[in-house]
NUBA-28297 format. One record per residue (C-alpha): x, y, z. Coordinates in Angstrom, 3 decimals. Example, Ala and Ser with C-alpha at 12.3 -4.5 7.8 and 13.67 -1.06 7.14 Angstrom:
2
- 12.300	-4.500	7.800 $
- 13.670	-1.060	7.140 $
***
This chain:
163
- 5.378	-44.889	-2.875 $
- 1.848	-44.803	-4.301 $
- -1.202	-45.283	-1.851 $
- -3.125	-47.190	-4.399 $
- -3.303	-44.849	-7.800 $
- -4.461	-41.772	-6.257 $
- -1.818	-40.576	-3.800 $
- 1.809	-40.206	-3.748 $
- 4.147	-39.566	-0.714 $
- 6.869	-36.492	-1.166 $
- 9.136	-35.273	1.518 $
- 11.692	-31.947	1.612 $
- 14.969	-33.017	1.028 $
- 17.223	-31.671	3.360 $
- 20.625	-32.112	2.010 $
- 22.472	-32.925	-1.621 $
- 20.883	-31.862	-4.961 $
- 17.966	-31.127	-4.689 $
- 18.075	-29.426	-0.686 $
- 14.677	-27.789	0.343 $
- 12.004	-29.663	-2.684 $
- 9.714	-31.889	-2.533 $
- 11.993	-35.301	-3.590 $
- 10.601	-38.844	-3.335 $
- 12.497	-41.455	-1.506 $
- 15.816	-42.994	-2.923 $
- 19.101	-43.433	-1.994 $
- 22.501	-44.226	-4.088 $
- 23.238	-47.888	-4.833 $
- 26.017	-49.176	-2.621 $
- 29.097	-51.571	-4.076 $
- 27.708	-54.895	-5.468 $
- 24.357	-53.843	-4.175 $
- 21.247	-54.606	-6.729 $
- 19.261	-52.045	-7.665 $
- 15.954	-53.495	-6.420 $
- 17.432	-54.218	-2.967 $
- 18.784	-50.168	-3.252 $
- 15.303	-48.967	-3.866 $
- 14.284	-51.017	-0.686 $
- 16.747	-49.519	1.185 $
- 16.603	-46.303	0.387 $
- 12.996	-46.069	0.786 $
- 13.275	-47.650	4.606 $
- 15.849	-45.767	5.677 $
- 14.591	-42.617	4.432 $
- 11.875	-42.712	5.575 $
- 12.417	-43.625	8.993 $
- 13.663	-46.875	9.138 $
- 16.870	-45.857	10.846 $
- 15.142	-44.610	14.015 $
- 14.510	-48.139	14.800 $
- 13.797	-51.654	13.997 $
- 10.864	-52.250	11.561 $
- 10.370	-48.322	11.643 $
- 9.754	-46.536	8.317 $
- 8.062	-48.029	5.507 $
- 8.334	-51.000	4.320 $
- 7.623	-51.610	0.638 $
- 6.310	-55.077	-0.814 $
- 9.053	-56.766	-2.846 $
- 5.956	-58.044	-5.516 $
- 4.184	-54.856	-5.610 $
- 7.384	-52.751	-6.808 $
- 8.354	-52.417	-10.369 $
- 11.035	-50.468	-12.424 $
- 9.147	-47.681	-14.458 $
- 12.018	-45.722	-15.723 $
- 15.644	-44.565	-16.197 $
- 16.586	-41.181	-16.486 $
- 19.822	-39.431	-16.896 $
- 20.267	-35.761	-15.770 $
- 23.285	-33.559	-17.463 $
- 24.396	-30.291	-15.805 $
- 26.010	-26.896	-17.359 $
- 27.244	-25.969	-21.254 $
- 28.979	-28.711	-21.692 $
- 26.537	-31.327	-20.597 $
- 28.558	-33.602	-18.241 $
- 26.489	-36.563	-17.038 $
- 25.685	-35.036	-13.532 $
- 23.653	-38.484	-12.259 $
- 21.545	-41.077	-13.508 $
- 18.067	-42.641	-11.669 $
- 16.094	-45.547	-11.665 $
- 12.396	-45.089	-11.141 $
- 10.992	-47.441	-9.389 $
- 6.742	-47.391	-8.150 $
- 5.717	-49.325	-5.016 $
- 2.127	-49.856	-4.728 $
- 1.975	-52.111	-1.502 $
- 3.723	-51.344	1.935 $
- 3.637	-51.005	5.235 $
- 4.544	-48.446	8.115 $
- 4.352	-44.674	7.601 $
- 6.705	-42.391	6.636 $
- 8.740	-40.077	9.355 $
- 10.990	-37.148	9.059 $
- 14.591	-38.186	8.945 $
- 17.863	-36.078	8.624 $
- 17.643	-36.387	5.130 $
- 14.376	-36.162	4.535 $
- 11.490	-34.324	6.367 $
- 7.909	-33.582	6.825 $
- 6.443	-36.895	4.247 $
- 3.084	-35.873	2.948 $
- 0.854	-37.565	0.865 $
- -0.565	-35.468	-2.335 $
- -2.858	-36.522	-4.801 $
- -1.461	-37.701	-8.141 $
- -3.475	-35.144	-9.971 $
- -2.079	-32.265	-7.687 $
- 1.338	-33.095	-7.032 $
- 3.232	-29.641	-6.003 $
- 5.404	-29.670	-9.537 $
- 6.931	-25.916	-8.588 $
- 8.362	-26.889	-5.290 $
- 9.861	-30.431	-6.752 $
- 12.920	-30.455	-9.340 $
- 12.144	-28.357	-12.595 $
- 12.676	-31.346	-14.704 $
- 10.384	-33.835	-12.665 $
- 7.477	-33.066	-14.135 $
- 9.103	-34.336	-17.744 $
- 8.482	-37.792	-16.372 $
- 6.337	-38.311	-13.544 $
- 3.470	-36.764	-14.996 $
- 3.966	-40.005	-18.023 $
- 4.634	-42.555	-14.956 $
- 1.935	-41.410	-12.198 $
- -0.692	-39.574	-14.767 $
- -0.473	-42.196	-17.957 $
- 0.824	-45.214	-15.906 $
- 4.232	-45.135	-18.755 $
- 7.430	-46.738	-18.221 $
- 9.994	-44.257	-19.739 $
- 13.586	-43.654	-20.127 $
- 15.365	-40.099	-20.810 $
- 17.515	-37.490	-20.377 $
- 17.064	-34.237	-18.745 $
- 19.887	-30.930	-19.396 $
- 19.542	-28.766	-16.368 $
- 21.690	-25.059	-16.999 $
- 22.268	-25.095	-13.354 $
- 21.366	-26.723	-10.391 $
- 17.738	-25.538	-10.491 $
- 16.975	-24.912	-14.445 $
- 15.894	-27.276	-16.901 $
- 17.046	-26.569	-20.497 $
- 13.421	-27.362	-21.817 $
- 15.041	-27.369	-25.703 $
- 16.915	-29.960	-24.189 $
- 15.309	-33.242	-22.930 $
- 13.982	-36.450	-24.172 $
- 11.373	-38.619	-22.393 $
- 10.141	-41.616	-24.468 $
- 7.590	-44.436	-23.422 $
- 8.896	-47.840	-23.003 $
- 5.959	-49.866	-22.527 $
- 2.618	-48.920	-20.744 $
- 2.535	-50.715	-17.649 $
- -0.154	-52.278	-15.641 $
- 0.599	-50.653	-12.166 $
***
């Protein structure tokens, strides 16, 4: 979620890949389920939407957009560990709340976001989404669960895009 182009919303992760950083909300796409409606989804019931009807934040169907694909491979032998869409809301409603999965949503500033307590390989493509307003796709090597393989990513720009 982006609060116009100036501030992004982050919460701790509590479980799964990525446990105890700064993640933004997501969720994995269910049987037959489209990815747009899974980035809806995940967003509401991540962010609160769970404790309650019309709870969480609800994010404006025409206002959301795709901005990249990225696929991250784990260990020496570089098994596909999990692939993401990236997707950038820039209308909503509602406010974020702690969840079991994730906790504590703060907003930071695009130009400050807390890169060392996120994923090591996040940087690689939000700073070309948030920063340069790019639509990208990629892959990212990570040695282990924490460590990016820096000889060992690609990130190139699909299209500039005009949210």
């Amino acid at each position: 979620m982006v609060d116009g182009a100036e501030h992004v919303c982050l919460a701790e992760k509590i479980r799964e890949v990525g446990r105890g950083r700064l993640n933004f909300y997501g969720s994995r796409q269910e049987e037959k389920e489209a990815l747009f409606n899974c980035a809806l989804r995940g967003t509401q019931d991540k962010s609160g939407g769970r404790n309650g009807f019309n709870k969480g934040v609800i994010i404006d169907h025409a206002k959301t957009s795709m901005v990249g694909y990225i696929t991250f491979y784990l260990g020496p032998n570089n098994c596909a560990w999990w692939s993401t869409y990236v997707f950038k809301c820039t209308s909503f409603r509602g406010e974020p709340e702690s969840t079991n999965e994730m906790q504590n949503p703060t907003w930071f500033k695009v130009s400050a976001l807390p890169y060392s307590r996120m994923q090591g390989g996040d940087v690689l493509f939000l700073k070309p989404i948030l920063e340069e307003k790019q639509r990208v796709q990629g892959h990212i090597h990570y040695i282990d669960e924490d460590t990016v393989l820096v000889a060992k990513h690609s990130i190139e720009v699909i299209r500039t895009t005009s949210t």
